[in-house]
DSSP file (Angstrom, degrees, kcal/mol; ACC not computed):
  #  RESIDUE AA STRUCTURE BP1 BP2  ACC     N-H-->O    O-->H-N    N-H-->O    O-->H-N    TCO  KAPPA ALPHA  PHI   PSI    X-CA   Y-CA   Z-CA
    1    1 A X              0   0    0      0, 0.0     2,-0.0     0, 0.0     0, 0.0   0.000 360.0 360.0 360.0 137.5    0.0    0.0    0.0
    2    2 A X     >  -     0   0    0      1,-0.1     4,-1.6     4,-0.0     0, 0.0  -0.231 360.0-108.7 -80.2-175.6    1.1    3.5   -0.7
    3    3 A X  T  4 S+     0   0    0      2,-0.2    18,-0.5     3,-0.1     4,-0.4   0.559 115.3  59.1 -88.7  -6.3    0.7    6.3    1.4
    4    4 A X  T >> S+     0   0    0      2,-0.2     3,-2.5    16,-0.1     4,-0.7   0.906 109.3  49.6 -95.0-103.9   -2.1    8.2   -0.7
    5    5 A X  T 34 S+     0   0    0      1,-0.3    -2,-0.2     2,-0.2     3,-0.1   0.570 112.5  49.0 -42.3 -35.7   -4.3    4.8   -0.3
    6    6 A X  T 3< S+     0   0    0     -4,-1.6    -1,-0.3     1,-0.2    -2,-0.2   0.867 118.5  36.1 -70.7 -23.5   -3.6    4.8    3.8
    7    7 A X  T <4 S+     0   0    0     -3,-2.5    -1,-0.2    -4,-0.4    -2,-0.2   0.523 107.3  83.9-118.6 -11.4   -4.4    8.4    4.4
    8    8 A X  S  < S-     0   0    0     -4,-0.7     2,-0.4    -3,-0.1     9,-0.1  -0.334  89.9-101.7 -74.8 163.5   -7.6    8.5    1.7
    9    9 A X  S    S+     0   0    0      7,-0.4     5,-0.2    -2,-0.1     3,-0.1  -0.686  89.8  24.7 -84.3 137.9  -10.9    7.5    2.4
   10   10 A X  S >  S-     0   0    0     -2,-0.4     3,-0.5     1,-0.1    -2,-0.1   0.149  81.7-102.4  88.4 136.9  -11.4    4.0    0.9
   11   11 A X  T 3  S+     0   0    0      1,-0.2    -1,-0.1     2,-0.1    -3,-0.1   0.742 115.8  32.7 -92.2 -10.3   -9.3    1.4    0.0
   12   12 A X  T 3  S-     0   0    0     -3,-0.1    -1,-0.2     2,-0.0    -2,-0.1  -0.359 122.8 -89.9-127.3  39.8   -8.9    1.6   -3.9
   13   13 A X  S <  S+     0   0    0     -3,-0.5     2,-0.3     1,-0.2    -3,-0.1   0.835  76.6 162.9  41.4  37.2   -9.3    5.7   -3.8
   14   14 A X        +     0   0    0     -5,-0.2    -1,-0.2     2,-0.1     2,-0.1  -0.678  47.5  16.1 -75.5 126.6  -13.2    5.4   -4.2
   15   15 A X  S    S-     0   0    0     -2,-0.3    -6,-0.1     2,-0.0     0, 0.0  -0.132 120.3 -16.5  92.9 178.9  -15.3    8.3   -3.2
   16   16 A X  S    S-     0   0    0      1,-0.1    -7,-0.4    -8,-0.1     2,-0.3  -0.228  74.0-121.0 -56.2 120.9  -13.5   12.5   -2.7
   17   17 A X        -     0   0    0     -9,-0.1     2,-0.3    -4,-0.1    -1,-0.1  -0.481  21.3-152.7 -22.6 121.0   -9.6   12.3   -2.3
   18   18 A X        -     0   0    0     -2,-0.3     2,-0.2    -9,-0.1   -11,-0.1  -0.746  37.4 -86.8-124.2 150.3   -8.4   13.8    0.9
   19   19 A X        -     0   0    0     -2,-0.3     5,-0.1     2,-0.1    -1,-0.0  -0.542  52.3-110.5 -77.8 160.1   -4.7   15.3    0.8
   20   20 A X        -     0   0    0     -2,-0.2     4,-0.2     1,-0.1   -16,-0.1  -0.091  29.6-103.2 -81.4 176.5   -2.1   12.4    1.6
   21   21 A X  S    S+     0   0    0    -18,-0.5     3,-0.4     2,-0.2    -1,-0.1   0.603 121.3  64.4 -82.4 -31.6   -0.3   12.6    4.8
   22   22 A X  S    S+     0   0    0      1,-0.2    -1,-0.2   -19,-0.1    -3,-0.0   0.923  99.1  56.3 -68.1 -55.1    2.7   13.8    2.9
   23   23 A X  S    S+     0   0    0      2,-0.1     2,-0.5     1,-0.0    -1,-0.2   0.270  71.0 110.0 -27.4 -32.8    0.9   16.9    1.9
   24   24 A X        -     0   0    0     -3,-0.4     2,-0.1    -4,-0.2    -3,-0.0  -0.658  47.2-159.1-104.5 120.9   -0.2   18.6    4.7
   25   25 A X        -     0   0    0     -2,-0.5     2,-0.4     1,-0.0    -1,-0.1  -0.208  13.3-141.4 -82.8 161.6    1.4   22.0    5.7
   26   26 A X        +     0   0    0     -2,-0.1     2,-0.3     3,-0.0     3,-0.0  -0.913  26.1 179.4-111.6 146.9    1.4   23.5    9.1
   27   27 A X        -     0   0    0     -2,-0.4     3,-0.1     1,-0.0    -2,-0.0  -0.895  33.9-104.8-148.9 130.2    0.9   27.3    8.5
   28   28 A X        -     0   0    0     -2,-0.3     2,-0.5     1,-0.1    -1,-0.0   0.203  40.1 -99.0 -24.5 164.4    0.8   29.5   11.7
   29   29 A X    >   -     0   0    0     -3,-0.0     3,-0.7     1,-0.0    -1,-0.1  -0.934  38.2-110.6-116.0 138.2   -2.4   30.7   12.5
   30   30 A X  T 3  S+     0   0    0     -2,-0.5     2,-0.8     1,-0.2    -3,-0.0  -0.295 107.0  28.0 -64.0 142.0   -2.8   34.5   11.2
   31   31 A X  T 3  S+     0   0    0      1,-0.2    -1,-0.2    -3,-0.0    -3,-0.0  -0.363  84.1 140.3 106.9 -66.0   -2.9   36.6   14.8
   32   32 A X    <   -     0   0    0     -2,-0.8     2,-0.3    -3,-0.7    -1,-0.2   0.179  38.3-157.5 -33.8 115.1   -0.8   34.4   16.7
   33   33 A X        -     0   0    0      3,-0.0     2,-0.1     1,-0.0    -1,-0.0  -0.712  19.3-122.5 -90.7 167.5    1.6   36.1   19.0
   34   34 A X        -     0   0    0     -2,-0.3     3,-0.0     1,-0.1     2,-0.0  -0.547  43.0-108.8 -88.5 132.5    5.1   34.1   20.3
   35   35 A X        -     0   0    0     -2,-0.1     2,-0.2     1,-0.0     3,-0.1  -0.633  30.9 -99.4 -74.7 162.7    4.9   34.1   24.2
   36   36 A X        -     0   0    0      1,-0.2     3,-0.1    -3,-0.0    -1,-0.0  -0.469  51.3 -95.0 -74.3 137.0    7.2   36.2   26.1
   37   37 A X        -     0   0    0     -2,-0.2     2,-0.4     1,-0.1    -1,-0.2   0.184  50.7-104.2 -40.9 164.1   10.3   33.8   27.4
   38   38 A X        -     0   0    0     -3,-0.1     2,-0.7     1,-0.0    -1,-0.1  -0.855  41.0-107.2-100.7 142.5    9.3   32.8   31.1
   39   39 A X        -     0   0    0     -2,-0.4     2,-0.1     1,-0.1    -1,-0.0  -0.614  40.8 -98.0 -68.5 118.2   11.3   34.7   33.4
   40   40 A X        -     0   0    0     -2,-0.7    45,-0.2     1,-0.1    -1,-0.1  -0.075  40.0-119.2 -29.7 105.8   14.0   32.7   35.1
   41   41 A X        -     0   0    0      1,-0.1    42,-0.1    43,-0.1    43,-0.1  -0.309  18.7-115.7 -82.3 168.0   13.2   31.5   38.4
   42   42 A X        -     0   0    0     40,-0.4     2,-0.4     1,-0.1    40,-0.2  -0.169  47.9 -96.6 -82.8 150.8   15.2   32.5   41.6
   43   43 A X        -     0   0    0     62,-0.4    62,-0.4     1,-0.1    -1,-0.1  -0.705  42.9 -86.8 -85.8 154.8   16.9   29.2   43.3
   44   44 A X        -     0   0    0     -2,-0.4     2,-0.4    60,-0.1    37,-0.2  -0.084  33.2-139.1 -68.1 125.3   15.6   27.3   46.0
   45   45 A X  E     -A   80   0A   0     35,-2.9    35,-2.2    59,-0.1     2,-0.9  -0.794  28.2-132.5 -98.1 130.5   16.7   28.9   49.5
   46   46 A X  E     -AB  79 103A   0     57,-3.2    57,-3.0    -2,-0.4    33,-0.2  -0.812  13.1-154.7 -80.9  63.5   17.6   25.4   51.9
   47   47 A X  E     - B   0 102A   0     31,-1.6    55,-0.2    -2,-0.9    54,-0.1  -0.415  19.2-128.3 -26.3 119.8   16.1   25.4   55.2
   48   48 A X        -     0   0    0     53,-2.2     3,-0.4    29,-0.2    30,-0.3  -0.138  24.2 -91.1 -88.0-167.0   18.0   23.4   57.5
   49   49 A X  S    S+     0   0    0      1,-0.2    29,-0.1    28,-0.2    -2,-0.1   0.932 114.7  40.4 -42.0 -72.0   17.1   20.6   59.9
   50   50 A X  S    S+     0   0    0      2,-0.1     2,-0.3    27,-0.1    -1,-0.2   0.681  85.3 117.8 -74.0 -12.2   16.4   22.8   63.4
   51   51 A X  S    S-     0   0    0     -3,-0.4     2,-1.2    50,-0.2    27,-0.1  -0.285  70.3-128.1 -73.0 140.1   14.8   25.2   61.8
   52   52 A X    >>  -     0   0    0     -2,-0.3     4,-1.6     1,-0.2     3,-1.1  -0.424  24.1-179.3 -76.4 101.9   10.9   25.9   62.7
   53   53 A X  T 34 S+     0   0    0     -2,-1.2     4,-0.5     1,-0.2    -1,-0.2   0.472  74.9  57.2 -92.6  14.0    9.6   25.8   59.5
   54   54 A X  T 34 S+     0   0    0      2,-0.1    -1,-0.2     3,-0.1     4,-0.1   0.620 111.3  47.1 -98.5  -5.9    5.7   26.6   61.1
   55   55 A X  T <> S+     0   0    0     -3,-1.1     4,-0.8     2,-0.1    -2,-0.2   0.586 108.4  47.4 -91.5 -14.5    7.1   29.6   62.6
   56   56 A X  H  X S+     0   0    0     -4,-1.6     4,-2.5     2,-0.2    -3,-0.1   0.790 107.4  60.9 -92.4 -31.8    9.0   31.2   59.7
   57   57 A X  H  > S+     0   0    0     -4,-0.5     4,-0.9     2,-0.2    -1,-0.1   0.757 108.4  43.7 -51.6 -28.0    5.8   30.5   57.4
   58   58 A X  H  > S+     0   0    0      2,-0.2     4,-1.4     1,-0.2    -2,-0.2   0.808 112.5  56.7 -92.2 -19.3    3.6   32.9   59.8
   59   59 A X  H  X S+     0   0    0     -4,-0.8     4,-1.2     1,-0.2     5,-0.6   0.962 106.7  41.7 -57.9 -75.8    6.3   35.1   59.8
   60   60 A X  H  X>S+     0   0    0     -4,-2.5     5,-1.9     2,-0.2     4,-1.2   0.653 110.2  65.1 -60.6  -1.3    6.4   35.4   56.3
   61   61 A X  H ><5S+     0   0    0     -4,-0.9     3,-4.0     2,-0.2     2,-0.8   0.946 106.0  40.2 -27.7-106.2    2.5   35.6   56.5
   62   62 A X  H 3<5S+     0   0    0     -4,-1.4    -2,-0.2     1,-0.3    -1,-0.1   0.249 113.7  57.1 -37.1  -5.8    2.5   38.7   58.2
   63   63 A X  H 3<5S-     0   0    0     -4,-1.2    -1,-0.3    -2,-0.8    -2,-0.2   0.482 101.8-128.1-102.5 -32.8    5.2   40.0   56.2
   64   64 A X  T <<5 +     0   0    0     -3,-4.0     2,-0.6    -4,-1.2    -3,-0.2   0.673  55.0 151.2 107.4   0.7    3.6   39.6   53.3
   65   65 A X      < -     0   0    0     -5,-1.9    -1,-0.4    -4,-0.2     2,-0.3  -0.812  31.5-160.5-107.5 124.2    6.8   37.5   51.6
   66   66 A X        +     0   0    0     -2,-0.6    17,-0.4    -3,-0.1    21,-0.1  -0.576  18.3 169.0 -98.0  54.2    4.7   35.2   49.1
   67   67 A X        -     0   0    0     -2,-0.3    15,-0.3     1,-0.1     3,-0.1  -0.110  27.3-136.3 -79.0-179.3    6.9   32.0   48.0
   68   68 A X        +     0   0    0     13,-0.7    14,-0.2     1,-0.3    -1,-0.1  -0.060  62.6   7.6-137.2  58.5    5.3   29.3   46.2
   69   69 A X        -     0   0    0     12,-0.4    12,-3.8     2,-0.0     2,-0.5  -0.225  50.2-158.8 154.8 120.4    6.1   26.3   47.3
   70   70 A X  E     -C   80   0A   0     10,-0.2     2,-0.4    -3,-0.1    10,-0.2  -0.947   8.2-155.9-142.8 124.3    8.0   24.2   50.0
   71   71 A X  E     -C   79   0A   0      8,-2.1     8,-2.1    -2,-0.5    -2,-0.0  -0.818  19.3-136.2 -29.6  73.3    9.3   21.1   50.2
   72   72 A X  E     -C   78   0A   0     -2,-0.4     2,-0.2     6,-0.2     6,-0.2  -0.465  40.6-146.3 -77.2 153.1   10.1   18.6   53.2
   73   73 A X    >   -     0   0    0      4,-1.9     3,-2.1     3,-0.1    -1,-0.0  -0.791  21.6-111.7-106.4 178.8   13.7   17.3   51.9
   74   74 A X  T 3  S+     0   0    0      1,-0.3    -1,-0.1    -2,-0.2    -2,-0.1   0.644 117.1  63.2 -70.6 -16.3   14.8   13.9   52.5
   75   75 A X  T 3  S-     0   0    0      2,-0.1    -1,-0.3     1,-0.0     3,-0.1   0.110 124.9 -97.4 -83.7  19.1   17.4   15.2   55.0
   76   76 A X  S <  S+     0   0    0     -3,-2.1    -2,-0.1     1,-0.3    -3,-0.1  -0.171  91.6 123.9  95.2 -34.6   14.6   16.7   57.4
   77   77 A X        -     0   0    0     -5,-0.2    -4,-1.9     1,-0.1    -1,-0.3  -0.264  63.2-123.2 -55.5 139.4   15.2   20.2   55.7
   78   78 A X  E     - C   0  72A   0    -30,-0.3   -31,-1.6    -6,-0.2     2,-0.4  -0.609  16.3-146.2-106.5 147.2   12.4   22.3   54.0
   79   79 A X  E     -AC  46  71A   0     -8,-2.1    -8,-2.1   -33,-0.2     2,-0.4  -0.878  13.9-165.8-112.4  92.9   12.9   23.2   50.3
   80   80 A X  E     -AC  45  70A   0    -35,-2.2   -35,-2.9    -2,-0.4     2,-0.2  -0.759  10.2-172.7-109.1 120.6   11.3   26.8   49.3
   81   81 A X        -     0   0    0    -12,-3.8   -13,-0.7    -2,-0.4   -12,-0.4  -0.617  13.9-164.5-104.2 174.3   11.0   27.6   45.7
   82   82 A X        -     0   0    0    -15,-0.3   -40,-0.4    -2,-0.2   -15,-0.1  -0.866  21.2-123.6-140.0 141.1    9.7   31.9   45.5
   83   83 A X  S    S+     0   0    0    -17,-0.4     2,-0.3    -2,-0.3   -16,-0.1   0.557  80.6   5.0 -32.8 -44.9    8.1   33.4   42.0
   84   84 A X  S >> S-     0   0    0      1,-0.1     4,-1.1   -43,-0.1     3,-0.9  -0.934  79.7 -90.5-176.4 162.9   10.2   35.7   41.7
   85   85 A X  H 3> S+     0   0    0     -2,-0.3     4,-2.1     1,-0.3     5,-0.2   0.702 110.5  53.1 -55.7 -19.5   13.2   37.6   42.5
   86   86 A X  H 3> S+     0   0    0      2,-0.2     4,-2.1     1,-0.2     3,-0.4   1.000 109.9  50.6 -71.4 -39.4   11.9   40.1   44.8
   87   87 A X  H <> S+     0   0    0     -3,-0.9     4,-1.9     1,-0.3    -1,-0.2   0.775 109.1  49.3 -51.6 -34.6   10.4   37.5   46.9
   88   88 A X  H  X S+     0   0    0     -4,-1.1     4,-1.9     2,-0.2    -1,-0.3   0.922 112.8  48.3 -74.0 -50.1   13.5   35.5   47.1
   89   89 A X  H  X S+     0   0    0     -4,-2.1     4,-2.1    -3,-0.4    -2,-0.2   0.887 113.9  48.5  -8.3 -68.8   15.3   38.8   48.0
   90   90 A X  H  X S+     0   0    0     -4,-2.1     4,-3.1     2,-0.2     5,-0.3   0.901 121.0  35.7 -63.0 -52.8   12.3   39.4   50.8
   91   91 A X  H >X S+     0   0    0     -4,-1.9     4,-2.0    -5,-0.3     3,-1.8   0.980 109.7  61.6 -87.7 -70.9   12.6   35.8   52.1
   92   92 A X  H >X S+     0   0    0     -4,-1.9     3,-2.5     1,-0.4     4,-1.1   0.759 115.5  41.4 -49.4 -89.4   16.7   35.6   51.7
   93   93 A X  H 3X S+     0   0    0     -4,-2.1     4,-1.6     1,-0.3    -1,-0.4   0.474 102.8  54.2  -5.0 -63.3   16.6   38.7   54.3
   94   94 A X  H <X S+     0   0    0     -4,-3.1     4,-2.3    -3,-1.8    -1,-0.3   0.739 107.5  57.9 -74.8 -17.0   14.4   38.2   56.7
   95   95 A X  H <X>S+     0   0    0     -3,-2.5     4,-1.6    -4,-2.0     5,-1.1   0.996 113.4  37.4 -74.8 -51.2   16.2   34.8   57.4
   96   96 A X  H ><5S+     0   0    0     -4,-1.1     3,-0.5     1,-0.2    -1,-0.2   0.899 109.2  62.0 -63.2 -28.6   19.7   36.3   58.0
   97   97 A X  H 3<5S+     0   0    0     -4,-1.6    -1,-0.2     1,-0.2    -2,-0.2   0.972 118.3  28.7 -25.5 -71.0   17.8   39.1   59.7
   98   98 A X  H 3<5S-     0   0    0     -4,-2.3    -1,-0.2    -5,-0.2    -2,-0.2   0.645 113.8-114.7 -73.9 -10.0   16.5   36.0   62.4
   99   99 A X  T <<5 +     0   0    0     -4,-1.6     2,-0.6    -3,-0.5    -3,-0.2   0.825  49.3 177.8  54.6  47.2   19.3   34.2   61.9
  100  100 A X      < -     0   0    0     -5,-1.1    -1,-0.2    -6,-0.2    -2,-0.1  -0.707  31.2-124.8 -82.0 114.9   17.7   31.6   60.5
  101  101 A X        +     0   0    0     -2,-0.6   -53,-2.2   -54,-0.1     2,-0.3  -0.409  59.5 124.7 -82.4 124.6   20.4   28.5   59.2
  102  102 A X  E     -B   47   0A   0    -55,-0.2   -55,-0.3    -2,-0.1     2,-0.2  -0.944  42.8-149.2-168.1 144.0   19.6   28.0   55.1
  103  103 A X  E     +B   46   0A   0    -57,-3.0   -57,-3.2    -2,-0.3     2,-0.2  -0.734  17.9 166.7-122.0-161.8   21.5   28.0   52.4
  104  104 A X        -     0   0    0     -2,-0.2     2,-0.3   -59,-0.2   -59,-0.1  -0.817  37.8 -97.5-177.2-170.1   20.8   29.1   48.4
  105  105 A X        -     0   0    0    -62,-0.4   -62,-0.4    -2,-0.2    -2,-0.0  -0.995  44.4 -91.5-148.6 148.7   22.7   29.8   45.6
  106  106 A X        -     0   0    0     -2,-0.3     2,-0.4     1,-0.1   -63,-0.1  -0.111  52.0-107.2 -58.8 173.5   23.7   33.4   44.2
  107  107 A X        -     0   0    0    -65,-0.1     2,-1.1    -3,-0.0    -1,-0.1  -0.703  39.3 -95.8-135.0 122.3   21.1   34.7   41.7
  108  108 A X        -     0   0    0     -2,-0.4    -2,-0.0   -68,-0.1   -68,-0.0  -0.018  39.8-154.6 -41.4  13.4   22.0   34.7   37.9
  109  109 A X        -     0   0    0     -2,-1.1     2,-0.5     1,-0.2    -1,-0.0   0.674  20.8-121.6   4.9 163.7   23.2   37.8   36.5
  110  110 A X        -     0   0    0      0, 0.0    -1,-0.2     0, 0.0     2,-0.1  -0.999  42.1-112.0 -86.5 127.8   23.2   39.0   33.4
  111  111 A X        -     0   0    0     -2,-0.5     3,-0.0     1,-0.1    -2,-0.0  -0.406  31.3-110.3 -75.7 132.2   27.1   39.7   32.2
  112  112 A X        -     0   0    0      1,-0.1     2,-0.3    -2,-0.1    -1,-0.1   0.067  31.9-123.8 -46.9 149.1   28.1   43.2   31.7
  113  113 A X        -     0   0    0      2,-0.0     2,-0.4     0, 0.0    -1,-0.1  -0.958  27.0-161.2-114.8 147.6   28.7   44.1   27.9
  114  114 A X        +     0   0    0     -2,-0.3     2,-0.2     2,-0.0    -3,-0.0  -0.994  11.2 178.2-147.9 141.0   31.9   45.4   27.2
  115  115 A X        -     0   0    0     -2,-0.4     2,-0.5     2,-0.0    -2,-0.0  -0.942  13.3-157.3-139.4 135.1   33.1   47.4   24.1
  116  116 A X        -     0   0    0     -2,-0.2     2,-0.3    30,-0.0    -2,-0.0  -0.984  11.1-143.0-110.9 136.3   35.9   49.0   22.9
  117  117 A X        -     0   0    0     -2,-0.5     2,-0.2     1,-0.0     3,-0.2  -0.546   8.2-167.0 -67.7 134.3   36.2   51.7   20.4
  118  118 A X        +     0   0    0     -2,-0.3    -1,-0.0     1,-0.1     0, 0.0  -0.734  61.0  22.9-124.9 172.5   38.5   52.1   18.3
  119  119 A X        +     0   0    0     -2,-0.2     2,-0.4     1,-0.2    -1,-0.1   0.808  65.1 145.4  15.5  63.8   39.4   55.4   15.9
  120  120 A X        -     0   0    0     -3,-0.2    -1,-0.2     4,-0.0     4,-0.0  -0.808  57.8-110.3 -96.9 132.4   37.9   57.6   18.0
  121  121 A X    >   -     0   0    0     -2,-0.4     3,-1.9     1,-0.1     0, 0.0  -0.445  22.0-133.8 -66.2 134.9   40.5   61.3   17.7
  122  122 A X  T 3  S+     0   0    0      1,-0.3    -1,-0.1     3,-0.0     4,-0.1   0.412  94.7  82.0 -43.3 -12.3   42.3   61.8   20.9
  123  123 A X  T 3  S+     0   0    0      2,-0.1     2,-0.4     1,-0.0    -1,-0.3   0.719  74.5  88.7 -79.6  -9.6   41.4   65.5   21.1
  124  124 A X  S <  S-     0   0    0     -3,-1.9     2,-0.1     2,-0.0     5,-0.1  -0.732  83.9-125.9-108.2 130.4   38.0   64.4   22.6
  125  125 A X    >>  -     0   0    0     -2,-0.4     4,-1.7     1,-0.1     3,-0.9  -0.376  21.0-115.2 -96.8 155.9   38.2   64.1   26.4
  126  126 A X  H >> S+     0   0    0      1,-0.3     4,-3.4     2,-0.2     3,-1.3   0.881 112.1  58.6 -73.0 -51.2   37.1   60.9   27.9
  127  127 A X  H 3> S+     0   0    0      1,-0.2     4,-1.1     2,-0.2    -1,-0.3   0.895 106.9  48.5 -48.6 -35.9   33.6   63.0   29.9
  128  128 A X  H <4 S+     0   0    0     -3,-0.9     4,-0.5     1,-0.2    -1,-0.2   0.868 113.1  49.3 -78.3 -21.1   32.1   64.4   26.4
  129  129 A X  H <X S+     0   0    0     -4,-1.7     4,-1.2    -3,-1.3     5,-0.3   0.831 116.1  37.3 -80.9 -21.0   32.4   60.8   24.9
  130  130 A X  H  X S+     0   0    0     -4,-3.4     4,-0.8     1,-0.2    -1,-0.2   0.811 114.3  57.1 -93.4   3.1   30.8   58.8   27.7
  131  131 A X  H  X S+     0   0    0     -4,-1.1     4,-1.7     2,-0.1    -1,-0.2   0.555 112.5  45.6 -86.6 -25.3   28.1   62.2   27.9
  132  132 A X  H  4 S+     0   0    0     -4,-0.5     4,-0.4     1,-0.1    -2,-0.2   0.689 116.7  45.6 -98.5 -10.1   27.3   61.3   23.6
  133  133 A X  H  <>S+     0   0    0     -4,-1.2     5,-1.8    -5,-0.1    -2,-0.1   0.759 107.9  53.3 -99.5 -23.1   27.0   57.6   24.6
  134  134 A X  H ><5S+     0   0    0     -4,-0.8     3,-0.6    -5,-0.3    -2,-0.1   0.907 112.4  52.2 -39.4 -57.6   24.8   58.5   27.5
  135  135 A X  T 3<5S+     0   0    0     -4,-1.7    -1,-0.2     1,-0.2    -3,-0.1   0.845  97.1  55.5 -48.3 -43.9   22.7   60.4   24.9
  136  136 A X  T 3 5S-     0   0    0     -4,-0.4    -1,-0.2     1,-0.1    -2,-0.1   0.242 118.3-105.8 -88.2  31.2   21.9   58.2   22.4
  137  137 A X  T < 5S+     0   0    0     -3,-0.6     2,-0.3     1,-0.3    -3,-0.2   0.911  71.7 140.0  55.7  55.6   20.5   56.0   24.9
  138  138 A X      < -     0   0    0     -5,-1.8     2,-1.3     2,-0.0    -1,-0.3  -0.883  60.8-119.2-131.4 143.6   23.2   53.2   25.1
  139  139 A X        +     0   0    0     -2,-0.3     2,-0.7     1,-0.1    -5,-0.1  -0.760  45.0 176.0 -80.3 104.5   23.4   52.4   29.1
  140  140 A X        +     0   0    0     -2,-1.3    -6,-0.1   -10,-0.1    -1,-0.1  -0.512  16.1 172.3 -85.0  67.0   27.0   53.3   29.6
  141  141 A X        +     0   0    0     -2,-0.7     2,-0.2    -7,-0.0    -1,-0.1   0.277  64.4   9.8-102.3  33.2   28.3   53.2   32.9
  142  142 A X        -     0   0    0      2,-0.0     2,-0.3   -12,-0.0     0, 0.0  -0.749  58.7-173.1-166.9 164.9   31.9   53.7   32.8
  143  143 A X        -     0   0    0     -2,-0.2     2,-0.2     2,-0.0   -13,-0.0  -0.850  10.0-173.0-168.1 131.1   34.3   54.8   29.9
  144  144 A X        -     0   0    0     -2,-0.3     2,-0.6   -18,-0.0    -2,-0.0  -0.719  30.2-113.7-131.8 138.4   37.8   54.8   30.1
  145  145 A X    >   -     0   0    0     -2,-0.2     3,-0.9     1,-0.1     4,-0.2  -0.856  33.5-176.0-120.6 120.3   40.7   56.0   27.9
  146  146 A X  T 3> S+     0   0    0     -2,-0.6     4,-0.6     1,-0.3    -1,-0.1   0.181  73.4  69.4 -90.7   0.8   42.4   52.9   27.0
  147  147 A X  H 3> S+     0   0    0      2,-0.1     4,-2.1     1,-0.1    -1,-0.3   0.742 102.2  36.9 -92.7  -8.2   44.6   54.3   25.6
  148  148 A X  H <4 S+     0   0    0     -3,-0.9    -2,-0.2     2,-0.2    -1,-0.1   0.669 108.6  62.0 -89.5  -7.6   46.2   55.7   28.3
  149  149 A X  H  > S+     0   0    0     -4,-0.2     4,-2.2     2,-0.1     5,-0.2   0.700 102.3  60.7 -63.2 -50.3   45.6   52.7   30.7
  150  150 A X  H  X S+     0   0    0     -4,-0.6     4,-4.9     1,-0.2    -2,-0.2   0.969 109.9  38.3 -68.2 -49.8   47.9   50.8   28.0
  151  151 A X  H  < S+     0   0    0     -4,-2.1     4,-0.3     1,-0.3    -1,-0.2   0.694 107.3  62.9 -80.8  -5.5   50.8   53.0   28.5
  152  152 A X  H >4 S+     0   0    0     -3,-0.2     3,-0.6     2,-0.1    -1,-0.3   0.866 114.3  34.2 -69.7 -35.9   50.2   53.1   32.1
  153  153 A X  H 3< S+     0   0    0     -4,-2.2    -2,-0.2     1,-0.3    -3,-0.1   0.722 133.3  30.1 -97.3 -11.4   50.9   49.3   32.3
  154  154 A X  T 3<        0   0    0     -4,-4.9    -1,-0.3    -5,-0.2    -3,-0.2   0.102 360.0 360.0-126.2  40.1   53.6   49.4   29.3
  155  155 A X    <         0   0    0     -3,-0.6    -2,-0.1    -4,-0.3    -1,-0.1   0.491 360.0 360.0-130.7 360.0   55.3   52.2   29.1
């Protein structure tokens, strides 16, 4: 059997032709927007053994710090995931605040982008270029002249 007779109606292509299995596109649906990436969630802050994890929940009641989700772990320790980073912030706090024993793990960054320019004239002093990158709306938050850094360290 071909692949036209399995995906038609009929076994000897009797009655209206249907398109084969080969045939058949996906096309987007007109409208459709892409979801937004999911924000990265914060890492799970590690309550240890002694801590009183029914008193640190009413705390954070009453504080208003909203995680979403905890854990018993298998080593008697509670495992508390948070939504998002302020909460993990909120929560992260108030435990060293109480001195509460947990660990976590540092919080992702994004890495700084760093550019250098090249054949820019020397007559122009290092404040007016990083005030014209300021301008055009490129976040710039430090600018150096490199070239004079180079001759600090070889000259």
């Amino acid at each position: 059997m071909d692949q036209d007779s399995l995906c038609s109606p009929g076994a000897g292509g009797s009655g209206p032709k249907l398109p084969s299995c080969g045939d058949r596109q996906t096309t987007p649906r007109t409208g459709a927007k892409p979801a937004p990436p999911r924000p990265k969630l914060p890492p799970p802050i590690f309550l240890r053994k002694g801590a009183c994890f029914l008193q640190i929940s009413a705390k954070c009641t009453r504080l208003r710090i909203n995680y979403s989700k905890a854990v018993r772990t298998a080593d008697g320790g509670i495992k508390i995931h948070c939504p998002d980073v302020e909460t993990f912030r909120s929560l992260n706090k108030y435990l060293v605040d109480f001195k509460v024993q947990f660990h976590t793990y540092a919080l992702e960054e994004e890495p700084k982008l760093k550019a250098v320019i090249r054949g820019i004239p020397t007559d122009f002093s290092v404040d007016e270029i990083q005030a014209d990158l300021c301008g055009r709306a490129s976040l710039c938050t430090r600018c150096t002249d490199f070239s004079a850094e180079t001759a600090h360290h070889y000259g």
